[in-house]
C-alpha positions as CSV (number, residue, x, y, z in Angstrom):
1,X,131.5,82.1,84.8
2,X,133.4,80.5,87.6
3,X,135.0,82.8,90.1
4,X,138.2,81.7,89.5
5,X,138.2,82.4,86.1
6,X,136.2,86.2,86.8
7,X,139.8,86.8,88.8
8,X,142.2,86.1,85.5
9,X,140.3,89.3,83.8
10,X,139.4,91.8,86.7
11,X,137.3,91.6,89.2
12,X,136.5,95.5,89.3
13,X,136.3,95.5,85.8
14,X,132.4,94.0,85.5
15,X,131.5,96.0,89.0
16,X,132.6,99.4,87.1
17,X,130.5,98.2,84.0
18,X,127.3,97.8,86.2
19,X,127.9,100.9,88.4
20,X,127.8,103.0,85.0
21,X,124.4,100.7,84.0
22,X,122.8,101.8,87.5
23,X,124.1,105.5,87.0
24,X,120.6,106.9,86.5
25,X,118.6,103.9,88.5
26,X,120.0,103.4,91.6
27,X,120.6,106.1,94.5
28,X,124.2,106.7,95.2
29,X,123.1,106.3,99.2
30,X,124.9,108.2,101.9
31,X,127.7,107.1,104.0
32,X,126.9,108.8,107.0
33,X,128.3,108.5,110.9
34,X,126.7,107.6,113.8
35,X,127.7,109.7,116.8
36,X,124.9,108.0,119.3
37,X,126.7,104.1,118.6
38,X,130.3,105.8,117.8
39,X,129.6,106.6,122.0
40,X,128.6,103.7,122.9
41,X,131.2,101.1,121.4
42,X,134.4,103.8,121.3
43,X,134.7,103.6,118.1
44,X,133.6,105.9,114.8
45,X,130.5,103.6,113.5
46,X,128.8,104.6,109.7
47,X,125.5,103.6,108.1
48,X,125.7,102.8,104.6
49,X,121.5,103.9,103.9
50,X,120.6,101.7,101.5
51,X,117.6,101.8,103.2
52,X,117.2,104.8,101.2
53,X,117.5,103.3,98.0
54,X,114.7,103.8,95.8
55,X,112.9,100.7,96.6
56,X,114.2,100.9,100.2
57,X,116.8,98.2,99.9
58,X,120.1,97.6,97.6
59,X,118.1,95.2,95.7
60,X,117.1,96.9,93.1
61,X,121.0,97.1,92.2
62,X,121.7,93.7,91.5
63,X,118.0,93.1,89.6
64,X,118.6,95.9,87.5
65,X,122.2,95.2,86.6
66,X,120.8,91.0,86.1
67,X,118.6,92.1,83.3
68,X,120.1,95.0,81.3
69,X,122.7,92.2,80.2
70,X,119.9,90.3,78.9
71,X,119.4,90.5,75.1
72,X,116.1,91.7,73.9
73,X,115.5,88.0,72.7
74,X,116.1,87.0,76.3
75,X,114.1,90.1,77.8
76,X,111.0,89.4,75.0
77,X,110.3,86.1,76.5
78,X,109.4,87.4,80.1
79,X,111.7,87.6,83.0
80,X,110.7,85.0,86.2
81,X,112.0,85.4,89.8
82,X,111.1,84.3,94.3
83,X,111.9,86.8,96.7
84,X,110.4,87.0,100.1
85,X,110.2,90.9,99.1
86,X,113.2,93.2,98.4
87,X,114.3,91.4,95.3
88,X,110.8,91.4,93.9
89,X,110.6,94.5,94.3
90,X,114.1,95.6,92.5
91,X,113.1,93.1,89.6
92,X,109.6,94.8,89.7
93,X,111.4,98.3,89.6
94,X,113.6,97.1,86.5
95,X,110.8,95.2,84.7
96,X,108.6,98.9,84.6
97,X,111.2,100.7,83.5
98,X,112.4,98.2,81.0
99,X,108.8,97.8,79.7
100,X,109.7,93.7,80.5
101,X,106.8,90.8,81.7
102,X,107.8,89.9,84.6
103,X,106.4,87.0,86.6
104,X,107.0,87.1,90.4
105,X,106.9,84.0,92.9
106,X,106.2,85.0,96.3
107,X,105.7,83.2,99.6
108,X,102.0,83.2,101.2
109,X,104.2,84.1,104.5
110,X,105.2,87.7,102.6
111,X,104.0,90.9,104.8
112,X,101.5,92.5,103.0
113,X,103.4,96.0,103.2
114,X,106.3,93.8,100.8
115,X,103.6,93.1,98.5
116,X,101.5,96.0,98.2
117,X,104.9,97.7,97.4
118,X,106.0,95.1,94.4
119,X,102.9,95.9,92.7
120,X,103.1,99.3,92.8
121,X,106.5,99.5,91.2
122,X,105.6,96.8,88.4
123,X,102.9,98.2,87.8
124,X,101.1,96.3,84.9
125,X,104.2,94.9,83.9
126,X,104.5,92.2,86.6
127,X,102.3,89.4,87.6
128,X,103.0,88.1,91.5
129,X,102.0,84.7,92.4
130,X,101.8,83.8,96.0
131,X,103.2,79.9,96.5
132,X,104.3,77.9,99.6
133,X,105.4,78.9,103.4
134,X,109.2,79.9,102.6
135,X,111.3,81.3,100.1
136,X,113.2,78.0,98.7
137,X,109.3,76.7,98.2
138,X,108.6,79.7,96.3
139,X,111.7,79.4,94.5
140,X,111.2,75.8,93.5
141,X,107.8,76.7,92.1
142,X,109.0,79.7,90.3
143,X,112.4,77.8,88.7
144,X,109.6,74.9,86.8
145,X,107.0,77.6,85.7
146,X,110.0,79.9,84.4
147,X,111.5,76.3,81.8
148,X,107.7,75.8,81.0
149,X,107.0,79.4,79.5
150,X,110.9,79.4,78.6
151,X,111.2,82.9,80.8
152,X,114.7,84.4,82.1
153,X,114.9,83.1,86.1
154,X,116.6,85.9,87.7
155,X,118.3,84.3,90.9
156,X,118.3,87.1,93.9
157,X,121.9,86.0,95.3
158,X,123.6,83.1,93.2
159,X,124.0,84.9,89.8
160,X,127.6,87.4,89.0
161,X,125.3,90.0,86.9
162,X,123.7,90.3,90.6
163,X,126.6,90.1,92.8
164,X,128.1,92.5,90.2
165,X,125.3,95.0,90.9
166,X,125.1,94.4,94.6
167,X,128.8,94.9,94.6
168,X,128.7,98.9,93.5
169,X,127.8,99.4,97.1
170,X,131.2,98.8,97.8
171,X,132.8,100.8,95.2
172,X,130.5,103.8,96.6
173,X,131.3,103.1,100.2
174,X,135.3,103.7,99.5
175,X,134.5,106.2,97.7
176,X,132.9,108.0,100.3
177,X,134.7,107.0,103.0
178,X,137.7,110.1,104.6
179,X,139.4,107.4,106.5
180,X,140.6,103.5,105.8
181,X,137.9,101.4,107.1
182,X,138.9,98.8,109.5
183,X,135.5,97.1,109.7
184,X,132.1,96.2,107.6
185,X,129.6,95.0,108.7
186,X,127.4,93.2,106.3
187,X,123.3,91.4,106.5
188,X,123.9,87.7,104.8
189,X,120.9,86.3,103.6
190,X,122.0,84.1,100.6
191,X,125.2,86.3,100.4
192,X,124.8,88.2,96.9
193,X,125.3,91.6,98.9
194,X,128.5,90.0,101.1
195,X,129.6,88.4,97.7
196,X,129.6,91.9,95.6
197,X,131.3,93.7,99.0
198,X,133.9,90.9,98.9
199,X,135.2,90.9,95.8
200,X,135.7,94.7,95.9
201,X,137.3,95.0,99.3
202,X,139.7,92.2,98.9
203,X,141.2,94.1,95.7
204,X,140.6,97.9,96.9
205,X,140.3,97.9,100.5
206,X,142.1,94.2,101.4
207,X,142.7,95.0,105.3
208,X,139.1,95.8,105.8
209,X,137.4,92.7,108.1
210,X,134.6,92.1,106.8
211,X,131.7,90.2,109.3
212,X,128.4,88.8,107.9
213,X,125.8,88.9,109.9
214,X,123.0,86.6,109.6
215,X,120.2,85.3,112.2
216,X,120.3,82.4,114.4
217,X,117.3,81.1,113.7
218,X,118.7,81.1,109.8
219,X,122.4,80.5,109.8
220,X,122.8,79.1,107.0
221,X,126.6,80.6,106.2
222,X,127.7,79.5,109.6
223,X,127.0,75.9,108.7
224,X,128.2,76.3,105.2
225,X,131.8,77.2,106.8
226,X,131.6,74.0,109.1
227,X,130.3,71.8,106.6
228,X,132.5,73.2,103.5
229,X,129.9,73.5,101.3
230,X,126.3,75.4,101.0
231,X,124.3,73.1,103.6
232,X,120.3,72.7,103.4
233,X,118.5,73.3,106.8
234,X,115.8,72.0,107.7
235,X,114.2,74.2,109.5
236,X,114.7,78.3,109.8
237,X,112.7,81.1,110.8
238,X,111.1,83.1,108.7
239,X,111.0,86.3,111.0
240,X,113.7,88.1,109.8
241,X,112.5,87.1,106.1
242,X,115.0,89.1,103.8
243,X,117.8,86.7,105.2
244,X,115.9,83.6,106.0
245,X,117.3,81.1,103.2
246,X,117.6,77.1,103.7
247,X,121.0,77.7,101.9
248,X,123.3,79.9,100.8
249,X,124.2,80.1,97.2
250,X,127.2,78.2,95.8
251,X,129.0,81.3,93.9
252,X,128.5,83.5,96.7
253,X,129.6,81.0,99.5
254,X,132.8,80.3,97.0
255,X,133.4,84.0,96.6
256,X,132.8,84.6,100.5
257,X,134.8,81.7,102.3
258,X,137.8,82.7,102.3
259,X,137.8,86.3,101.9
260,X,135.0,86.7,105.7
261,X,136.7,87.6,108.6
262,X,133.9,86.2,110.9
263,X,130.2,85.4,110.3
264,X,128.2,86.6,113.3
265,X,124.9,84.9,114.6
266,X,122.3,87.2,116.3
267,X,119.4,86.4,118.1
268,X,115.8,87.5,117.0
269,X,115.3,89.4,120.4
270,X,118.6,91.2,119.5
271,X,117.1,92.3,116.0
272,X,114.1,93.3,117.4
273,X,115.5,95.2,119.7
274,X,118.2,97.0,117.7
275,X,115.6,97.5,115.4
276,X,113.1,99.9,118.5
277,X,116.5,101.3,119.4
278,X,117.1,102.5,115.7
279,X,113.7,104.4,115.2
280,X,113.5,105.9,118.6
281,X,117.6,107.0,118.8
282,X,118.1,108.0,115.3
283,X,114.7,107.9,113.4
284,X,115.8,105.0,111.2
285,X,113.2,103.1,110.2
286,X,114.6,99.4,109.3
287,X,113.3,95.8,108.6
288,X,114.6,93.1,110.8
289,X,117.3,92.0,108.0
290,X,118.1,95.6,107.3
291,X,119.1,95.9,111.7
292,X,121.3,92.3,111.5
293,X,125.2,94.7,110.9
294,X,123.9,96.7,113.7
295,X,122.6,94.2,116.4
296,X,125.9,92.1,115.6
297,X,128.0,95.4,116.9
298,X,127.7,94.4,120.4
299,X,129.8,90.9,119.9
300,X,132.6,92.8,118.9
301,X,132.4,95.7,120.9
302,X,136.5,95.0,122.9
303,X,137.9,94.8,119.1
304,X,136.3,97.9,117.4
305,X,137.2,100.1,119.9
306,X,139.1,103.1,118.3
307,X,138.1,101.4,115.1
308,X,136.8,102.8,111.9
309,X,133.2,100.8,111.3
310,X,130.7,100.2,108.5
311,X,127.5,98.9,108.6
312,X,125.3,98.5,105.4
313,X,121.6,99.0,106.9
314,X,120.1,97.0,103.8
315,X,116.3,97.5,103.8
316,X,113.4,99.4,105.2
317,X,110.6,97.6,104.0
318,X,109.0,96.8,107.6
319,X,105.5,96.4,108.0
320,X,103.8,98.1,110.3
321,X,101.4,95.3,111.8
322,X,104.8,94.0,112.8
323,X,105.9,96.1,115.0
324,X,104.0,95.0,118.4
325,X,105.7,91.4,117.6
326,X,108.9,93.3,117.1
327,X,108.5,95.1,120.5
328,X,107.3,91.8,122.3
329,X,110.7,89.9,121.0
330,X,112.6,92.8,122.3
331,X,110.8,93.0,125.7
332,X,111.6,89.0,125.9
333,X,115.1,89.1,125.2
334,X,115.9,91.8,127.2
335,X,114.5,90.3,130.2
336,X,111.7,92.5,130.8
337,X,108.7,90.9,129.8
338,X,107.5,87.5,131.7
339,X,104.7,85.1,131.5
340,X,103.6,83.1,134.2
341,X,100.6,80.9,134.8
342,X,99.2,81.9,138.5
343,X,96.5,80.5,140.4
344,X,93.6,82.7,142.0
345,X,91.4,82.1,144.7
346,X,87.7,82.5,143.4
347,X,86.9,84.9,146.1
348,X,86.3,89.0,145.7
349,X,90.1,90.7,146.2
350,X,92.0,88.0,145.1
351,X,93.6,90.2,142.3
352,X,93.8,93.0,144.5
353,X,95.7,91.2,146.9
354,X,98.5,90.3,143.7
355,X,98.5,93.4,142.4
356,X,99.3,94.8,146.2
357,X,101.4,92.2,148.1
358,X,103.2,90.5,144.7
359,X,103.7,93.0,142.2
360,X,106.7,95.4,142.4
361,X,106.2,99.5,141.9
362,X,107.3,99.5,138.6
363,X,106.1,96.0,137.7
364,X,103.1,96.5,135.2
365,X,100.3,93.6,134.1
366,X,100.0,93.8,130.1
367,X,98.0,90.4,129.4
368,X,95.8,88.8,131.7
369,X,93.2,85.5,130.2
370,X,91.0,84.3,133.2
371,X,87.8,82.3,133.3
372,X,85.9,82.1,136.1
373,X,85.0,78.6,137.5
374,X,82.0,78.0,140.0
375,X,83.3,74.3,140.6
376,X,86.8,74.7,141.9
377,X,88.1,76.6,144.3
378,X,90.9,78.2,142.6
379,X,91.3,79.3,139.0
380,X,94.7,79.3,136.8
381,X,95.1,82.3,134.5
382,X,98.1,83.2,131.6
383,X,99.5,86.6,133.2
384,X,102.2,89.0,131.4
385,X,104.3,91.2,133.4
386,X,106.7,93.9,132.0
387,X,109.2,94.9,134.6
388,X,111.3,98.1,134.7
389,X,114.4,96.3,135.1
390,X,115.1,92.9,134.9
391,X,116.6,92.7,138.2
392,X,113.2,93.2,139.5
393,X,112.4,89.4,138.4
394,X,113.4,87.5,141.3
395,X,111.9,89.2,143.7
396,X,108.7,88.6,142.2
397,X,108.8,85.2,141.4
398,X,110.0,85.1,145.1
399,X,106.5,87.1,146.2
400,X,104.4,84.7,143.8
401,X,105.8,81.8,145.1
402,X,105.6,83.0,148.9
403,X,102.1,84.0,149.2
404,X,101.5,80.4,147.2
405,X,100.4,82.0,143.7
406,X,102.4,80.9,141.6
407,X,101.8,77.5,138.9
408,X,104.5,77.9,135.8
409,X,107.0,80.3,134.5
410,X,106.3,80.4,130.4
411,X,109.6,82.4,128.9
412,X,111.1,78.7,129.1
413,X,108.7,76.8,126.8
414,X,109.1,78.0,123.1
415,X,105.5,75.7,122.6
416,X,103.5,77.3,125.2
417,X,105.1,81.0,123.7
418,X,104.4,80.4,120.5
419,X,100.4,80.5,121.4
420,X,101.4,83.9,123.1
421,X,103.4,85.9,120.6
């Protein structure tokens, strides 16, 4: 069913149907406020938890709602889906408690946390195959197995049953809401969950701005607006993997185009950071696409001011082996961690003396890879340095350079950090 034609019926009309399917599935989440970011940006700033959902992100909503419209013909013959994790894991959820095959198509990149937690709630319902570097491989892969073994492909954006279950988040956030809500903030991944929140607002809640927020390294909605259409890239990042897509879908780009007020871009470092600043501020534990309406705040920080704000937090399901990358990306971005190459006499106290006449008070060494050669007289090694505050960086390079230690500065080359982080 084309969107167009959805609008001639009622748009809330299908939402309302799979709100009452997901009545005793889904977790009606909390709407809760934030009085540590209401500070800081002026303004009074909500979390919609979905992270609290029952598999830790609102995907469970859309997965769930996808396949009780299925007939039992339809639901006999297996149900097939790719996820890089959160949908898996809702169609995992559904296929247990449905008592439905399911076969799930997985990326080899997927954090083992995502994994571990899709077999637990399939149980031995659901089968999960591990296939290709990115979700679109995976996806491929799982659309030509699903038309062999004639299965049910259950798409995790482009589909209305799952926009339709994505979009009773919306209907729950107006309900809950006191006041009119000026802003939403909203992750964009393949844009089932900014779809869904769409066509809700623009009927109930039309004055609302809604912002997507998607990483830089995956922007795949920002060039669909420029180009006019869903746009393959080439090349994305898989970091923040719940909203890393080569392309968004055509429905929800459709549904989404016109209805957006802005689609915001945020940097990795940004993610990571908000992400730190989350568990340690307010004890929220989020994956890097579950922080993306957060870290995206600070671009609008002049307009929401004395503004009522929403930002879906969509997913918790962070691994735990991440988090030193996570912390390193933050350190990067916010100017506080540096690596340089410096070159050391081969003599007793050369250390000493750049630890004493180069390095700041507050400056600290946290990586240091040094080999001793008997042939030359000096030796190059890979130092890392947080500092305490990144105004503390040019005097250092100043003192490095000065007393003639200094070789390369490292931040700058993304191939040199890539063998670092």
């Amino acid at each position: 069913m084309k969107y167009e034609e959805e609008t001639l019926v009622s748009v809330l009309e299908n939402v309302q149907k799979a709100a009452e399917r997901l009545k005793n599935i889904s977790i009606k989440t909390s709407l809760s406020a934030n009085n540590h970011l209401s500070d800081i940006f002026n303004a009074n700033i909500s979390f919609k938890r979905e992270d609290l959902q029952r598999v830790r992100s609102y995907k469970i909503r859309g997965a769930y709602n996808k396949m009780a419209t299925l007939s039992k013909e339809h639901l006999s013959k297996g149900v097939v889906c790719a996820s890089a994790g959160n949908h898996a894991q809702g169609v995992a959820f559904a296929c247990n408690a449905m008592n439905v095959k399911g076969t799930i198509f997985m990326p080899l990149t997927t954090p083992g946390q995502k994994l571990e937690q899709v077999k637990m709630f399939g149980g031995n319902y659901v089968e999960v195959i591990l296939f290709g570097d990115t979700f679109d491989e995976a996806k491929d892969t799982a659309i030509k197995f699903c038309d062999e073994n004639h299965g049910v492909f259950i798409h995790p954006f482009d589909d209305p049953a799952i926009i339709d279950g994505q979009a009773t988040v919306a209907l729950e956030i107006l309900e809950q809401a006191e006041e009119p809500i000026d802003y939403l903030f909203v992750p964009f991944g393949g844009g089932g969950l900014a779809a869904g929140v769409c066509k809700v607002f623009k009927e109930l809640s039309p004055k609302t701005k809604i912002i997507a927020a998607e990483p830089s390294t995956a922007a795949s909605m920002k060039k669909a607006l420029e180009n006019g259409a869903p746009f393959h890239l080439d090349k994305i990042s898989r970091f923040v993997d719940g909203a890393a897509v080569h392309k968004v879908g055509d429905l929800t780009f459709e549904i989404c185009r016109n209805i957006l007020y802005d689609v915001a871009t945020v940097n990795e470092g940004k993610i990571c950071e908000t992400i730190l600043s989350l568990y340690n501020k307010d004890a929220v534990v989020v994956e890097p696409a579950g922080a993306l309406s957060v870290a995206s705040l600070e671009q609008y920080a002049d307009e929401i001011k004395g503004k009522n704000v929403v930002c879906i937090i969509s997913g918790s399901n962070n691994d735990i082996t991440r988090m030193e990358e996570i912390k390193e990306k933050a350190l990067l971005y916010a100017g506080l961690k540096h690596y340089f190459l410096v070159k050391f006499p081969q003599r007793p106290g050369a250390l000493k003396s750049f630890v004493m006449d180069v390095l700041g008070p507050d400056d600290d060494i946290t990586s240091f890879e040094y080999t001793k050669k008997n042939s030359k007289e000096k030796g190059i090694a890979v130092v890392g340095i947080v500092l305490k505050d990144k105004k503390d960086f040019d005097p250092l390079l100043y003192k490095m350079k000065k007393l003639d230690f200094f070789v390369n500065y490292l931040n700058n080359d993304p191939s040199l950090m890539n063998l670092l982080i």
